[in-house]
C-alpha positions as CSV (number, residue, x, y, z in Angstrom):
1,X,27.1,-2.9,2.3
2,X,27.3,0.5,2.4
3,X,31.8,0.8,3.0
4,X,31.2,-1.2,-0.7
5,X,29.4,2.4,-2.1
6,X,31.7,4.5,0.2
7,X,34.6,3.4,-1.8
8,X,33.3,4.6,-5.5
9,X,30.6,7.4,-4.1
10,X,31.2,9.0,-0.8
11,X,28.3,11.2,-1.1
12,X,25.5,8.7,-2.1
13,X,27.0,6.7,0.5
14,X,26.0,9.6,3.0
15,X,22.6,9.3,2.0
16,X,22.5,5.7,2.9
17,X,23.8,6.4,6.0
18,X,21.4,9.0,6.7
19,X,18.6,7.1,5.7
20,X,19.2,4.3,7.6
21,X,19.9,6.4,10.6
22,X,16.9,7.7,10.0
23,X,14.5,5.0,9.4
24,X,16.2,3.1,12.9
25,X,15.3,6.1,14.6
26,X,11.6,7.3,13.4
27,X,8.7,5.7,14.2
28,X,7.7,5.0,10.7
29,X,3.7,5.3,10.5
30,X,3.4,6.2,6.7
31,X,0.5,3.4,6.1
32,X,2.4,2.1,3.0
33,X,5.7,1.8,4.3
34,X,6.8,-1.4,5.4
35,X,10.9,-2.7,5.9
36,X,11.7,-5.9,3.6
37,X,13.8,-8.5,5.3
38,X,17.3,-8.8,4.6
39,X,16.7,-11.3,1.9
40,X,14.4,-9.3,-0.3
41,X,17.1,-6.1,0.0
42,X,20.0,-8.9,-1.2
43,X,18.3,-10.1,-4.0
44,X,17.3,-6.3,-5.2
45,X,21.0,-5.6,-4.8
46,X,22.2,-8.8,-6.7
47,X,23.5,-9.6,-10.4
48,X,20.0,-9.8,-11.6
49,X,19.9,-6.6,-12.0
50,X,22.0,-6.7,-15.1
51,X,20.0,-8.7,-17.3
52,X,17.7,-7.7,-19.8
53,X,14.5,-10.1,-20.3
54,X,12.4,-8.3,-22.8
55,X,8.8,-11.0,-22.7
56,X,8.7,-13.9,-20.8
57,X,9.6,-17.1,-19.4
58,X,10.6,-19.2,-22.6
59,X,9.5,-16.7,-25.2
60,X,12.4,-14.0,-24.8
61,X,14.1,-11.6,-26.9
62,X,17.0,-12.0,-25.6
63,X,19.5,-14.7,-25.4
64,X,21.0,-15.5,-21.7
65,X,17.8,-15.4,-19.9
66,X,18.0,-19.4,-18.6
67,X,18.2,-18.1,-14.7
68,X,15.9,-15.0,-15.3
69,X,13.5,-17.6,-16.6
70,X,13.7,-19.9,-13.5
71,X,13.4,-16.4,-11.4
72,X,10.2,-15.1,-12.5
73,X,8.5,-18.5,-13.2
74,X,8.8,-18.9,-9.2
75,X,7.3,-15.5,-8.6
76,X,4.4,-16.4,-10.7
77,X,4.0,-19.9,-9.5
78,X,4.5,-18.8,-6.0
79,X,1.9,-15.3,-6.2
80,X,-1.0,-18.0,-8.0
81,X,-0.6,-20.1,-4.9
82,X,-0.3,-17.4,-2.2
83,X,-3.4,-15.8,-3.5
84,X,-5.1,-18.7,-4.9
85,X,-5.3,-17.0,-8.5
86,X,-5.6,-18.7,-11.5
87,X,-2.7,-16.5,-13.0
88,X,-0.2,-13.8,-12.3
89,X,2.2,-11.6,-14.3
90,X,4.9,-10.2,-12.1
91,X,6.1,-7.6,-14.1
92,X,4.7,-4.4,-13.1
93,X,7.0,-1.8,-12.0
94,X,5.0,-0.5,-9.9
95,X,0.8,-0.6,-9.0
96,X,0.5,2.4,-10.7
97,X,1.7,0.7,-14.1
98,X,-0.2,-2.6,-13.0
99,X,-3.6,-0.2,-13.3
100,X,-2.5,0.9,-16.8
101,X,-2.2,-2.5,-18.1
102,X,-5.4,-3.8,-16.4
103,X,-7.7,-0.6,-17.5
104,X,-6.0,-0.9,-21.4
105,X,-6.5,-4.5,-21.3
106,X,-10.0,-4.0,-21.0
107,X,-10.8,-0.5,-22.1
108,X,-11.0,1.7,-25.1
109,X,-9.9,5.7,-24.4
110,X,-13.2,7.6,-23.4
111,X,-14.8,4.2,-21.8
112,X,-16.7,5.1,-18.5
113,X,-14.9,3.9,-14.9
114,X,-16.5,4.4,-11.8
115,X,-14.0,4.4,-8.8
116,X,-13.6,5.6,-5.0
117,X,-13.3,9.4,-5.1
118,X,-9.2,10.0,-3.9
119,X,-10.9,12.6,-0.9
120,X,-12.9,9.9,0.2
121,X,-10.0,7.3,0.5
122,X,-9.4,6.2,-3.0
123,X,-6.1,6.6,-5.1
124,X,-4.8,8.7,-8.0
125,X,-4.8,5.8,-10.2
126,X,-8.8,5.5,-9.7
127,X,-9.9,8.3,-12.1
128,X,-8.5,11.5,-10.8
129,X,-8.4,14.1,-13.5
130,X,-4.4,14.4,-13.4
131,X,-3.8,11.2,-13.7
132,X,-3.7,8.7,-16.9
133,X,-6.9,6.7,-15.4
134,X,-8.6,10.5,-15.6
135,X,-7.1,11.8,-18.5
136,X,-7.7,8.5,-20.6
137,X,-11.1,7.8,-19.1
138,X,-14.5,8.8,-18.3
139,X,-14.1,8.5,-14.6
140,X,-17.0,8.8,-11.9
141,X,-16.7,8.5,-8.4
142,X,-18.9,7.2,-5.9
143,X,-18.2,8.3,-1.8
144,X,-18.3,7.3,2.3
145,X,-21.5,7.7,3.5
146,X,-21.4,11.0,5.4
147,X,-23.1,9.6,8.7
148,X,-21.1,6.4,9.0
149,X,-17.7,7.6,6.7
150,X,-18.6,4.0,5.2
151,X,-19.3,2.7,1.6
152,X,-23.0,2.1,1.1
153,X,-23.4,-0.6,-1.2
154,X,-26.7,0.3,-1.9
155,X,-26.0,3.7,-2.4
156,X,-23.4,2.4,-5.0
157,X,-25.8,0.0,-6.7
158,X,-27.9,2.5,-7.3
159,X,-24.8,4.8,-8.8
160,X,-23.7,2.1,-11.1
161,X,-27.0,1.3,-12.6
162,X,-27.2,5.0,-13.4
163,X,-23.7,5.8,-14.7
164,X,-23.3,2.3,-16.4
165,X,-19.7,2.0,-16.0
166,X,-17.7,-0.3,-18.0
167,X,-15.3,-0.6,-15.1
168,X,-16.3,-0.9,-11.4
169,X,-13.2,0.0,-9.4
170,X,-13.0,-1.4,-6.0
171,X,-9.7,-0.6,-3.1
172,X,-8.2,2.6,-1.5
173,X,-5.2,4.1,-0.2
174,X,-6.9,5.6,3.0
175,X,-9.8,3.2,3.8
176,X,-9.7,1.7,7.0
177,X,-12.6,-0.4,6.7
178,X,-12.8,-4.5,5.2
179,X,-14.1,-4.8,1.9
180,X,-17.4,-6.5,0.8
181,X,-16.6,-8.5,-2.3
182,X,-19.7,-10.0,-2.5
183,X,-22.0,-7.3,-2.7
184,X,-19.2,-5.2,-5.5
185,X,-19.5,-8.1,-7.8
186,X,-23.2,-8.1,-7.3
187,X,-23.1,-4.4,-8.7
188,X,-20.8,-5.1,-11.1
189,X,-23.0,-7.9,-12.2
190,X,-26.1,-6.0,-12.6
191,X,-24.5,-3.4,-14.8
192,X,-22.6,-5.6,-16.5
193,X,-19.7,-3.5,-15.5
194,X,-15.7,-5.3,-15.4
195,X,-14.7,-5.6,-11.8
196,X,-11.0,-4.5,-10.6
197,X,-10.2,-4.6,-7.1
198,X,-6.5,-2.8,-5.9
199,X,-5.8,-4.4,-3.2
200,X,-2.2,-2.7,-3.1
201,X,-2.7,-1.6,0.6
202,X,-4.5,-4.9,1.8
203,X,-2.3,-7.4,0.0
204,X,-0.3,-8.6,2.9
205,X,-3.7,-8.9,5.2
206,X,-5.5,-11.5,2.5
207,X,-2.0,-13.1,2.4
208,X,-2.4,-13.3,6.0
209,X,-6.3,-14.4,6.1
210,X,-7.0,-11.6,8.3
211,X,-9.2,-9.6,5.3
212,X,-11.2,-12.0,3.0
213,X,-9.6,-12.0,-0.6
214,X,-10.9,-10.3,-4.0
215,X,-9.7,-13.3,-6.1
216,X,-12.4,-15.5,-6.4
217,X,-15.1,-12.3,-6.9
218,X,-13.4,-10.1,-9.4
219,X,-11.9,-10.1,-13.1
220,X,-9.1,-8.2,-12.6
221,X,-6.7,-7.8,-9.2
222,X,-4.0,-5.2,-9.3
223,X,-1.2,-5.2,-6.5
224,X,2.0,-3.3,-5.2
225,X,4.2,-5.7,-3.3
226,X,5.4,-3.6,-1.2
227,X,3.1,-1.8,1.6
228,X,1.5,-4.7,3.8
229,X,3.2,-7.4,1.6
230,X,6.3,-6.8,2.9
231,X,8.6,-6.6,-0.4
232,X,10.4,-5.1,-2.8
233,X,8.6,-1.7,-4.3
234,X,7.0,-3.2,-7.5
235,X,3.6,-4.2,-9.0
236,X,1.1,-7.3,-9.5
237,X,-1.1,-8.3,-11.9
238,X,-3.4,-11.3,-10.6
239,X,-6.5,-12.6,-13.0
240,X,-8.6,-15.5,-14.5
241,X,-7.1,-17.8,-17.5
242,X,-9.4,-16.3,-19.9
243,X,-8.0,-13.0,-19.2
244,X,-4.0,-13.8,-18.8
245,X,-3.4,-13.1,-22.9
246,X,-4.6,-9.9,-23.2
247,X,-3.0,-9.0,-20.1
248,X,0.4,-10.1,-20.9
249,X,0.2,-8.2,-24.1
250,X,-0.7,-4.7,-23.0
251,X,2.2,-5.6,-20.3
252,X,4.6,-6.1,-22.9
253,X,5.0,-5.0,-25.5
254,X,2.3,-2.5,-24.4
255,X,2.8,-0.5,-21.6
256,X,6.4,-1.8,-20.5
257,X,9.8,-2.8,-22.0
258,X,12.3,-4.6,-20.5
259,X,11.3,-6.0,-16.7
260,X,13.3,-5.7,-13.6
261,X,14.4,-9.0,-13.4
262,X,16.1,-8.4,-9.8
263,X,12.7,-6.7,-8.5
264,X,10.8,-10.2,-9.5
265,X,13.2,-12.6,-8.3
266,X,12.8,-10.5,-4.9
267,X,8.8,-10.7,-5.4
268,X,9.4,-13.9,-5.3
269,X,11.7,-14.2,-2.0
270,X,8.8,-11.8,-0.7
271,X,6.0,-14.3,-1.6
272,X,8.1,-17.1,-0.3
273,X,8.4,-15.1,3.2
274,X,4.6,-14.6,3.1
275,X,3.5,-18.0,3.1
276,X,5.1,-18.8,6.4
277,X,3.1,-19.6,9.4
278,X,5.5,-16.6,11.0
279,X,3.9,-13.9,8.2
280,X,0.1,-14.9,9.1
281,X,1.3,-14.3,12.7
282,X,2.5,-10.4,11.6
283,X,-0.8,-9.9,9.6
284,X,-2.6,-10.6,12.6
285,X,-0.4,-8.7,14.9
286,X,-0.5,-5.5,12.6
287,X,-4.2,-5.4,12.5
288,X,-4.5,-6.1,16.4
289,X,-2.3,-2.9,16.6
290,X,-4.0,-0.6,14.5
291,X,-6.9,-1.9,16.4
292,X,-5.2,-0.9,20.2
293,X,-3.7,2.1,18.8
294,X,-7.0,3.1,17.1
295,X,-8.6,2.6,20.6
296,X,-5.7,4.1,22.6
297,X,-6.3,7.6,20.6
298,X,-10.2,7.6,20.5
299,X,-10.0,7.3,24.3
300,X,-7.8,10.6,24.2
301,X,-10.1,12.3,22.1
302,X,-8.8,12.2,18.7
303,X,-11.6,11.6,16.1
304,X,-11.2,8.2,14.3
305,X,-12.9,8.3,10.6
306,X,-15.7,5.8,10.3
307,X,-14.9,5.6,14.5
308,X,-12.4,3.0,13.8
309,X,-10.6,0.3,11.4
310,X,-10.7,-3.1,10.5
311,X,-7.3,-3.4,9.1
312,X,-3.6,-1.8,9.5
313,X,-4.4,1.8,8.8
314,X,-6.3,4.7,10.8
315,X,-7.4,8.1,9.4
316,X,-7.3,10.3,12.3
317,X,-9.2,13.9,11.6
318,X,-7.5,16.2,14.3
319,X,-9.8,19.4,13.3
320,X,-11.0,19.0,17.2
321,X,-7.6,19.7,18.6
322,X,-7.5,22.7,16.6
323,X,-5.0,21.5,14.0
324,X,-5.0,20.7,10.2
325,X,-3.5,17.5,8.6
326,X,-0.2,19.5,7.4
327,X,0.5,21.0,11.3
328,X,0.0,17.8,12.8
329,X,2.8,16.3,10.5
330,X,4.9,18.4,11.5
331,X,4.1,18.4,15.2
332,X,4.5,14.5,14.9
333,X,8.0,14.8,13.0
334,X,8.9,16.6,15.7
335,X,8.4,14.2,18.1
336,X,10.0,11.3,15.8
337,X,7.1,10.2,14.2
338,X,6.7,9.9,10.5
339,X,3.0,9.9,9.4
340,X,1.7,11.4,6.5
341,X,-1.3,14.4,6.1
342,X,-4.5,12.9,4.6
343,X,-7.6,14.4,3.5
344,X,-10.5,13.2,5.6
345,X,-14.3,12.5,3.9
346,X,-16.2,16.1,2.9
347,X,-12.8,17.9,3.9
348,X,-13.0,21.5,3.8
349,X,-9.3,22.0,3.6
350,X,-7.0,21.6,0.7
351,X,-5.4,18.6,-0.7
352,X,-2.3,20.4,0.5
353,X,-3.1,21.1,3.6
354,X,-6.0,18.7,5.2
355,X,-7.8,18.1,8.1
356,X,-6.6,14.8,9.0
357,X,-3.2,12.5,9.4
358,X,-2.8,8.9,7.8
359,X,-1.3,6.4,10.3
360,X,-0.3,2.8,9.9
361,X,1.3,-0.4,11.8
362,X,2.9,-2.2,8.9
363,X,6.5,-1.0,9.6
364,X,6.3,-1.0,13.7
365,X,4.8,-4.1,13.5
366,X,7.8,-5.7,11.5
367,X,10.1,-4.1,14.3
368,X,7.9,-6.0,16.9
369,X,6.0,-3.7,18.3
370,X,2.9,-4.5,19.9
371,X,0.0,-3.5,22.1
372,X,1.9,-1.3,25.1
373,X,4.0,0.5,22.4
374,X,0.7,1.4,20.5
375,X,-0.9,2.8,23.4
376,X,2.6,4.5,24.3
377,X,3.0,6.1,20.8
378,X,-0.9,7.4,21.6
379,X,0.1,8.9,24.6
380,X,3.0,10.8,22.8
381,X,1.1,11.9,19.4
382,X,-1.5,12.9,22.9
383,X,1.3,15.2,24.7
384,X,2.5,16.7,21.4
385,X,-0.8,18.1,20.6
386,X,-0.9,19.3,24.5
387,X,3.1,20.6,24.4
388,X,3.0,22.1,20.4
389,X,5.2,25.6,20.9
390,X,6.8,24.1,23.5
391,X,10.5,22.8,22.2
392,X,11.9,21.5,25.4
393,X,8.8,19.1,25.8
394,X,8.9,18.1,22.5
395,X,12.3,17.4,22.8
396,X,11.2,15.0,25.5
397,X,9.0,13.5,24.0
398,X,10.8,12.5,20.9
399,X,13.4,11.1,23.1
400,X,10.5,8.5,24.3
401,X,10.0,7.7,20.8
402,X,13.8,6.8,20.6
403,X,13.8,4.6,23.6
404,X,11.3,2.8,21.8
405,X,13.7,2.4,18.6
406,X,16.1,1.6,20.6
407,X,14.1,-1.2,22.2
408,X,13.6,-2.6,18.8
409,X,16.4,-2.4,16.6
410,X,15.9,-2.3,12.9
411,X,18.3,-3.9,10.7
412,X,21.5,-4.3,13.3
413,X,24.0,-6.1,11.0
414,X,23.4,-3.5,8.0
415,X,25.9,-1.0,8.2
């Protein structure tokens, strides 16, 4: 694949070299990076991506689009069934745009949204000031209980009723804690607030019926594919019949032009892959690991937020081994490690700089990784923090983290 780019672009094909070097030999731990099978990489590479489909399957306005057509009407058909969803629009580039299009579909500019504050485990798209969701919006943000680094849902009743929203925002991007779907559409019921649940980071758990699913409770579900689901980077837009219209509309001609017709037809590959026995068997795998490695790390006296997790991520605040979030990213790169820093509930540092680390088993877990190469990885990110300043042991150590690459190849017939 890569000789094919070498040919035309020597130096781009360096970067793909590099890269794949690299992501064989990291441990990737970035909670929303996953690897796509070979079949999902294909498609994104194929001649689909040179068609223009502007609208949608049998209403296009363009001619040619007979295949395209046959392509996305899988993805949707196959997404419906996967989540058990009434509808689904592929399109969305990305869950950033799929938030767009859900919060115009429903919302006028200035309309109140009440959302998971980002320091507290939320994401941009949920109302931060420098975002569209913020600058469009009224945005509010409810919090983790300090004691128990947990969402009270009474505590967020009692928030809603007071603020009123017109859009109760449920999902996260460092949350490592199962969602209660019953008790947000409760609230969202009371107020008669819209509810939106991003499941982006979750996706590939309710695919694998290891985290109950926010279908049948809320209005709205936005997705990426990507992340726990396994696919190509891209969005999803999931909702009720009543619904589907207006969200088609803002999604084209509204927010979008032209979709990426070889991104869906590998959505679709993707949500083939995920309804396989074989995927519900790596959902439960990659939450057993975060589960051991969560374990592993506690017992070595890093500090878990909320003292644990239910699902495929940990947020680990290493203020107690005299560190912030941006030094232990470093210290772990060192050792071949690739996490990410992370603010941590009621941080006192900086967004920049943070007093915790992000970690996540989606990608090891798709190398097949399991249990004794969590609690190995523990006992590494443990004897960095112990041997920071120290190069030769680092060296060391990162050289365990190889063997354990090497043990579990990643993508051996690319090249």
């Amino acid at each position: 694949m890569h000789d094919v780019v070498r040919r035309v672009d020597p130096e781009i094909a360096a970067v793909l070299d590099a890269e794949l070097a690299r992501q064989r030999d990291q441990l990737e731990m970035i909670a929303s990076e996953n690897f796509t099978s070979p079949a999902v990489m294909a498609t994104m590479g194929s001649t689909l991506t040179n068609k223009y489909a502007e609208g949608y399957p049998g209403k296009r306005y363009y001619g040619g689009c007979v295949n395209v057509d046959v392509a996305e009407s899988l993805a949707r058909d196959r997404a419906t069934a996967l989540f058990g969803a009434e509808r689904a629009n592929v399109q969305p580039h990305s869950g950033a745009t799929a938030n767009l299009t859900a919060f115009l579909s429903f919302l006028k500019p200035g309309d109140k949204v009440l959302g998971l504050s980002l320091s507290h485990g939320g994401h941009l798209t949920h109302g931060h000031p420098v975002n569209f969701s913020g600058l469009l919006f009224q945005a509010v943000h409810y919090e983790v209980d300090q004691a128990t680094e947990t969402i009270n849902y009474d505590r967020l009743r009692e928030q809603a009723k007071q603020e009123r929203p017109k859009l109760l925002i449920g999902g996260a991007s460092a949350y490592p804690r199962a969602w209660d779907f019953v008790a947000l559409r409760s609230i969202a019921d009371e107020v008669g607030a819209i509810l939106l649940f991003d499941m982006a980071h979750i996706a590939g758990l309710v695919a694998g019926g290891v985290h109950a699913s926010p279908v049948p409770f809320c209005d709205i579900v936005t997705s990426t594919t990507h992340k726990t689901l396994r696919g190509p980077r891209g969005g999803l837009i999931l909702c009720k019949q009543e619904h589907f219209a207006a969200i088609n509309k803002m999604n084209f001609p509204g927010v979008q032009g032209g979709p990426l017709m070889h991104v869906i037809a590998a959505k679709a590959v993707c949500f083939h892959e995920a309804m396989q026995e074989s995927f519900r068997d790596y959902a439960r795998r990659m939450v057993a690991n975060a589960q051991v490695l969560g374990a592993s790390l506690m017992e070595r006296g890093f500090r878990l937020v909320s003292g644990g997790t239910d699902n495929h991520l940990l947020l680990v605040n290493v203020t107690n081994k005299g560190l912030t979030g941006k030094e232990m990213e470093e210290l772990l790169e060192k050792v071949g490690i690739t996490a990410n820093k992370n603010t941590v509930p009621f941080d006192q540092q900086s967004p920049f700089v943070t007093s915790g680390v992000r970690l996540g088993t989606p990608a090891l877990t798709t190398r097949g990784m399991g249990p004794d190469q969590m609690r190995e990885i523990a006992a590494i990110m443990e004897s960095a923090v112990t041997a920071r300043g120290d190069d030769a042991a680092l060296a060391a150590l990162k050289g365990r983290s190889s063997e354990l690459c090497r043990a579990f190849p990643l993508y051996p017939d690319l090249a």
